[in-house]
MIDREN-742021 format. One record per residue (C-alpha): residue number from 1; y negated, x, z negated; residue in three letters. Coordinates in steps of 0.05 Angstrom, whole numbers, plus 5000, padded with zeros to 4 digits. Each point is the difference from the previous one (the first is absolute). Example, Ala and Ser with C-alpha at 12.3 -4.5 7.8 and 13.67 -1.06 7.14 Angstrom:
<pt 1 <5090 5246 4844> 'ALA'>
<pt 2 <4931 5027 5013> 'SER'>
***
This chain:
<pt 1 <4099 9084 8967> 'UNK'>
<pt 2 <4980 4934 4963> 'UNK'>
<pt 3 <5012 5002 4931> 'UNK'>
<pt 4 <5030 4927 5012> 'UNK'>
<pt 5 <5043 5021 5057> 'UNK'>
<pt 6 <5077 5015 4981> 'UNK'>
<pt 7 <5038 5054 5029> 'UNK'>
<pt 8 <5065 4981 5031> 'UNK'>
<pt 9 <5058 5034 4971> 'UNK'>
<pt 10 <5064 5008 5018> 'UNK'>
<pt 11 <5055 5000 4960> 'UNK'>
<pt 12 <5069 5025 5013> 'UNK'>
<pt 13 <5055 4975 4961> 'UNK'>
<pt 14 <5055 5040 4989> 'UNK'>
<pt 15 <5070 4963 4970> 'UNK'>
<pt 16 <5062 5038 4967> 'UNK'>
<pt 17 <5072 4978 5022> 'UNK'>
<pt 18 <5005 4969 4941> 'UNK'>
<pt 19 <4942 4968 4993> 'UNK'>
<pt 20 <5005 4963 5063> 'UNK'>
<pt 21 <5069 4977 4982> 'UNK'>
<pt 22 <4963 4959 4952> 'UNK'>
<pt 23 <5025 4973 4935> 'UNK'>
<pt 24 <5024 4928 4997> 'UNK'>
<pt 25 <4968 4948 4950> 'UNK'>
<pt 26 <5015 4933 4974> 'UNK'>
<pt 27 <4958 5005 4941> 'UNK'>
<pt 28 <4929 5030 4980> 'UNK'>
<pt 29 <4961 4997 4939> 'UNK'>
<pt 30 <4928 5005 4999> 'UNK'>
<pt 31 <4963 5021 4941> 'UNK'>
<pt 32 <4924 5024 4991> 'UNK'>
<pt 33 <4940 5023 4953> 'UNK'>
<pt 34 <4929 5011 5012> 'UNK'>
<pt 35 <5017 5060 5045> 'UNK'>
<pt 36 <5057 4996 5037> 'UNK'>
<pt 37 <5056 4956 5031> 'UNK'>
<pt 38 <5071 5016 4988> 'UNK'>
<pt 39 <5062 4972 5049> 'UNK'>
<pt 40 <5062 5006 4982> 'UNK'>
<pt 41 <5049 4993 5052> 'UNK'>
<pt 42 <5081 4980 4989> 'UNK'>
<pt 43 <5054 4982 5026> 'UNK'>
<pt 44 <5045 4956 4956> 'UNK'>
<pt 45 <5074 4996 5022> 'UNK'>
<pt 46 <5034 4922 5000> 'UNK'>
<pt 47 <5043 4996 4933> 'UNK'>
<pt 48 <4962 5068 4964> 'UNK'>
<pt 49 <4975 5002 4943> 'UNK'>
<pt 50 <4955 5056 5006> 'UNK'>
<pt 51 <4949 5013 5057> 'UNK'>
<pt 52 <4963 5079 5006> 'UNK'>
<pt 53 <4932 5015 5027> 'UNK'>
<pt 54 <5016 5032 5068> 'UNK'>
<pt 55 <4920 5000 5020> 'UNK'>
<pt 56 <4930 4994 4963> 'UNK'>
<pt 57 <4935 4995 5038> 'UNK'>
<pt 58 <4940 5020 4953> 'UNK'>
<pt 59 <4933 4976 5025> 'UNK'>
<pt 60 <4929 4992 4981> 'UNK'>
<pt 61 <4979 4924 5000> 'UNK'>
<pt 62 <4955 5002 5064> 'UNK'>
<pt 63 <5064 5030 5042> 'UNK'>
<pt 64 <5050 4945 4956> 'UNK'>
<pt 65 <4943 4941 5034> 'UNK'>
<pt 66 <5006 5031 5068> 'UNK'>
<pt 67 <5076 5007 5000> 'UNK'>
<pt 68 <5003 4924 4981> 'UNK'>
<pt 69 <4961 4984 5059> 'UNK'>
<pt 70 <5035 5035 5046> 'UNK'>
<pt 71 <5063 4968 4971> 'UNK'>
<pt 72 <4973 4925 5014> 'UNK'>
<pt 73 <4980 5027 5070> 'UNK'>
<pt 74 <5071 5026 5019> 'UNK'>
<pt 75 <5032 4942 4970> 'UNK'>
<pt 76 <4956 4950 5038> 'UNK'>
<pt 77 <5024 5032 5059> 'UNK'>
<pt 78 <5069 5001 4981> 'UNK'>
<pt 79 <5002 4921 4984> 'UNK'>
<pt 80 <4966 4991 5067> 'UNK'>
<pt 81 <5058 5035 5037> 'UNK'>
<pt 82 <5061 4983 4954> 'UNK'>
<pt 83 <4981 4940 4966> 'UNK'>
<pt 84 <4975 4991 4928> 'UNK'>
<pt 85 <5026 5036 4944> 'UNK'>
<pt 86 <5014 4954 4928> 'UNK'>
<pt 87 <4993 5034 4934> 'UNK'>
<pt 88 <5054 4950 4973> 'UNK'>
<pt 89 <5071 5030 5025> 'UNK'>
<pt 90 <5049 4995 4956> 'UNK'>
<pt 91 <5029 5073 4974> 'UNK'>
<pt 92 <5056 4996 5054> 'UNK'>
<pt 93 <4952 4987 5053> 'UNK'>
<pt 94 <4950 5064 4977> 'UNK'>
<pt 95 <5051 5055 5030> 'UNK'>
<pt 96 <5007 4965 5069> 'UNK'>
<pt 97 <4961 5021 5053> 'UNK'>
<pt 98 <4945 4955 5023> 'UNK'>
<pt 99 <5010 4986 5081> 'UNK'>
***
């Protein structure tokens, strides 16, 4: 085999119960140094004033670039099925679903 040649791989993903019930989030925080990203995922209830960490994704820089990509991609699609998105909703608008 060419040392330039890739093998394919396949890769089975395998998904807890409550892992694929997901965790809902209104709220992330992204912080970094030279090594690693760090996302903080929340979900801030209307009226509280607390919010708890219920996810955080650690990540090495290269994989943080490549998730941002893929982001833009899959919401490029989603504007060009549903219409485009605004980042200036008011706080009452944020918790309604976006049809």
């Amino acid at each position: 085999m060419d040392k330039n040649e890739k093998k394919d791989i396949k890769l089975e993903i395998q998904v807890d119960e409550q892992v694929a019930c997901g965790q809902y989030v209104n709220l992330s925080i992204v912080n970094h140094n030279e090594g690693e990203f760090v996302v903080d995922c929340l979900f801030v209830q209307p009226q509280a004033p607390k919010a708890r960490v219920t996810s955080r994704l650690i990540m090495s820089p290269k994989h943080a670039k490549r998730l941002l990509h893929v982001l833009a991609q899959n919401v490029d699609a989603y504007e060009k099925k549903f219409g485009p998105l605004t980042q200036n909703e008011s706080a009452e608008d944020q918790d309604k679903p976006v049809h």
